[in-house]
C-alpha positions as CSV (number, residue, x, y, z in Angstrom):
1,X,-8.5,60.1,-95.4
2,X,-7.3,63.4,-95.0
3,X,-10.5,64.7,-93.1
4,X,-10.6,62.0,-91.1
5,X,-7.1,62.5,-89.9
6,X,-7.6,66.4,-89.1
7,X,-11.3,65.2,-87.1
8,X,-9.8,62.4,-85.0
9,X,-6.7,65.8,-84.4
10,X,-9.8,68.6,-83.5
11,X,-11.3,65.6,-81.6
12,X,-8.2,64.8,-79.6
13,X,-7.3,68.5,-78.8
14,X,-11.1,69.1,-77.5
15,X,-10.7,66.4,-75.3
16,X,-7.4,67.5,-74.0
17,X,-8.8,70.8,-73.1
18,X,-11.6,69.5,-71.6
19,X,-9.4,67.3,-69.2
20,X,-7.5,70.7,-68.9
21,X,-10.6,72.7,-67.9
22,X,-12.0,69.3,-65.6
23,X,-8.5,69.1,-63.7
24,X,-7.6,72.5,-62.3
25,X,-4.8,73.3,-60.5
26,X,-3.8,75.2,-57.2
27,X,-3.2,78.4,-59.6
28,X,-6.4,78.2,-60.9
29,X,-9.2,76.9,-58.3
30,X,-10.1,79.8,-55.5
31,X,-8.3,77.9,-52.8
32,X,-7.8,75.1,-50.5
33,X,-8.7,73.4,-47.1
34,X,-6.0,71.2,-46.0
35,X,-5.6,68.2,-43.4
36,X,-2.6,67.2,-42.3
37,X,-0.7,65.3,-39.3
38,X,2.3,67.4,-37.8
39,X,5.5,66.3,-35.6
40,X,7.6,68.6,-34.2
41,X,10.8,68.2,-32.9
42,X,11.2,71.0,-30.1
43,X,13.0,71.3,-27.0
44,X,12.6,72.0,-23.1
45,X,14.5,74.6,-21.6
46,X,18.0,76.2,-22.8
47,X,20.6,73.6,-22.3
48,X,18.8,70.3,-22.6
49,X,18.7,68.1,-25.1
50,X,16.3,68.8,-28.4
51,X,14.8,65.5,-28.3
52,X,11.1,66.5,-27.5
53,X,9.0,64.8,-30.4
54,X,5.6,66.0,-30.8
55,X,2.6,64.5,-32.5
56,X,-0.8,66.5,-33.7
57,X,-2.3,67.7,-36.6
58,X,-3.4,71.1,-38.3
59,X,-6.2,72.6,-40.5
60,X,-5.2,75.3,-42.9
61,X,-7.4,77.3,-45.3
62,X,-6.5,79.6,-48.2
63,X,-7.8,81.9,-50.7
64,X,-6.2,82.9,-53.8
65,X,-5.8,86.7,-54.1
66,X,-3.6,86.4,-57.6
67,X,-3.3,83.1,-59.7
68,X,-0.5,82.0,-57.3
69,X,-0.5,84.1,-54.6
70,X,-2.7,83.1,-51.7
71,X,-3.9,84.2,-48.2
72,X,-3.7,81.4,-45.7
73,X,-4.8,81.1,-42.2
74,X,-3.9,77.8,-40.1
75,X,-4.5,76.4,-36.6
76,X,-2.6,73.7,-35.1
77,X,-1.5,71.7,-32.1
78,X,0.9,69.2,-31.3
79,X,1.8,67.3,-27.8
80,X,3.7,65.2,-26.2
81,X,3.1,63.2,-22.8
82,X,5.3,61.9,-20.2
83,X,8.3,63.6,-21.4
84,X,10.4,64.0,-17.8
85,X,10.8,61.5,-15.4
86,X,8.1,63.1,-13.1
87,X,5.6,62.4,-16.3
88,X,5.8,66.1,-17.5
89,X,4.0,67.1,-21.2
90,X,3.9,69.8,-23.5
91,X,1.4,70.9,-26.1
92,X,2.3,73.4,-28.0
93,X,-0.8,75.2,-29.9
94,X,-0.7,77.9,-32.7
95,X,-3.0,80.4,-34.5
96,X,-1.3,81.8,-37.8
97,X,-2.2,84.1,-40.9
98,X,-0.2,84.8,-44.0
99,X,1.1,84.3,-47.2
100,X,1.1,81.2,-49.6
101,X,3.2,81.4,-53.4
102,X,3.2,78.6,-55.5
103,X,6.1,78.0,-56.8
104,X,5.9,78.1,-61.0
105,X,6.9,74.4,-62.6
106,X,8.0,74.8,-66.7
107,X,9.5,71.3,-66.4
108,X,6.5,69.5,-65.6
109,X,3.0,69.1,-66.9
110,X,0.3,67.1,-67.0
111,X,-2.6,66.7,-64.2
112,X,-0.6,64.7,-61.6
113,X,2.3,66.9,-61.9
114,X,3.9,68.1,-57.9
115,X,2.8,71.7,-57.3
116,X,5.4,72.6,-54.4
117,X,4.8,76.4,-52.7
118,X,6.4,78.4,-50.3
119,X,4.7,80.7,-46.9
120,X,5.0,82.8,-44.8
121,X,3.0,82.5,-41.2
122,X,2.8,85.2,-38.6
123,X,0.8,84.5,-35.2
124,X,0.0,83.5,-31.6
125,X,0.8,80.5,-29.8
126,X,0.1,78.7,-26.6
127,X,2.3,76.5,-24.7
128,X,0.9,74.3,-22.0
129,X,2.2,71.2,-19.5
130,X,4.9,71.1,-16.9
131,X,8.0,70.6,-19.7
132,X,7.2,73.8,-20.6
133,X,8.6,75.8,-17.3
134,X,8.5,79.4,-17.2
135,X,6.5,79.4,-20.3
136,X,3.7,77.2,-19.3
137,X,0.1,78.5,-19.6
138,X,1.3,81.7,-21.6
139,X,0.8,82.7,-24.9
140,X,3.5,83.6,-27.1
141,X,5.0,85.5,-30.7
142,X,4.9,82.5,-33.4
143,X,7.1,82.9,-37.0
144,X,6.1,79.6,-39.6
145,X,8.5,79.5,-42.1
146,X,8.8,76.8,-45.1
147,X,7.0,75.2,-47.7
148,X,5.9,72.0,-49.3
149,X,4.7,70.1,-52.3
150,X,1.1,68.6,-53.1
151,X,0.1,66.3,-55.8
152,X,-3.4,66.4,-57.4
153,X,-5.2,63.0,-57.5
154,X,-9.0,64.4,-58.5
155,X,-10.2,67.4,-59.8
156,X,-10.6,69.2,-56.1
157,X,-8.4,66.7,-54.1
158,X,-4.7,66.7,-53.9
159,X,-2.5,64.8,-51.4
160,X,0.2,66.8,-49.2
161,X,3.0,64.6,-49.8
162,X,5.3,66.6,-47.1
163,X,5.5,70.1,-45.9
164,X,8.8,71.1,-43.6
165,X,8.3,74.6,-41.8
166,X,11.0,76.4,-39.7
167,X,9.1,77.1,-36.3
168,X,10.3,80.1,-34.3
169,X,8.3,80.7,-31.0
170,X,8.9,83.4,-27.8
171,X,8.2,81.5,-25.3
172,X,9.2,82.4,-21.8
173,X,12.5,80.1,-20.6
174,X,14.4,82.4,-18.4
175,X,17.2,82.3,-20.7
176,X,16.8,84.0,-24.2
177,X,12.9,83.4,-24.8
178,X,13.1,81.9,-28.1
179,X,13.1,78.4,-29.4
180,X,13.9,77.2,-32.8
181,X,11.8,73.8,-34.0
182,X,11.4,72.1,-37.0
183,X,7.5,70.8,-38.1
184,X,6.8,68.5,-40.5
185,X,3.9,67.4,-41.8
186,X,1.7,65.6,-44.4
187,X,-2.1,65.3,-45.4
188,X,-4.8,66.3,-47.4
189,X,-6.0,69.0,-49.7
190,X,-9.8,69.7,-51.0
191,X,-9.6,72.6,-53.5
192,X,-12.5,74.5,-54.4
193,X,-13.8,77.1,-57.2
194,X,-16.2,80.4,-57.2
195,X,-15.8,81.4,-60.9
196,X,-12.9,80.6,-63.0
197,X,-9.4,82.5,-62.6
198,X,-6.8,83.2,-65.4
199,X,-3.8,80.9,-65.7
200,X,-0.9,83.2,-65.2
């Protein structure tokens, strides 16, 4: 009775480290493509009101350089028509690189457990349409700021459940060139592997 209780144990723990090895997480897998549906709330020009809402999306890929430290470049775009009474829009377009952490979670295990992260994007950006005044057709200094939190589902697929980024752009206004927005978005995330990395 004895041996069969210490089999059914050595065949439980196998199994759980097989699940372990089957499921990897962000720390371990080499990195991620992500898909995800942005609004930004932005405004006009100095003075007036910060009630520009904009809708788009963004594709973002990473590569892990340590087990949670990753290298991520991301384009995205976001616009918004007929925002004036003349029928004015604004799109708003950016091209960013930087840095990805994920954040370490002690409390929480198990395959489905929330993996939030933090980053760090540098980059251009373009802002186009007649809401956009002095600043229209130029290109500008972009700083991404924030972070988010994704939840595995599959072994390589994870859903974005939300991701808020402090946006600060340089884009001409004939004021103070600067703007401060807030993007949020949500999506998904296809991991994939080259090799096998060490958990930390």
């Amino acid at each position: 009775m004895r041996s069969i209780a210490l089999a059914t144990i050595l065949l439980l723990g196998a199994a759980a480290a097989a699940m372990g090895q089957s499921f990897p997480n962000a720390s371990t897998t080499s990195g991620d493509v992500a898909l995800t549906y942005n609004w930004e709330r932005t405004n006009a020009q100095p003075g007036d009101c910060g009630c520009i809402g904009l809708n788009g999306g963004g594709i973002s890929g990473s590569w892990n350089v340590r087990p949670r430290l990753a290298a991520v470049a991301e384009i995205s775009g976001e616009h918004a028509g007929n925002v004036s009474p003349t029928g004015d829009s604004l799109t708003l377009t950016s091209y960013l690189a930087g840095a990805r952490y994920r954040v370490p979670q002690p409390w929480q295990r198990g395959p489905h457990a929330p993996q939030p992260f933090v980053q760090l994007l540098l980059g251009a950006g373009h802002a186009g349409g007649g809401i956009a005044g002095a600043g229209d057709g130029t290109f500008a200094f972009v700083t991404r700021m924030g972070g988010g939190i994704d939840v595995p589902v599959r072994p390589h697929f994870a859903v974005r459940i939300i991701q808020i980024d402090y946006d600060l752009t340089t884009y001409q206004n004939s004021v103070n060139d600067h703007q401060n927005d807030l993007v949020l978005g949500a999506g998904v995330v296809f991991r994939w592997s080259h090799g096998r990395m060490s958990q930390p």
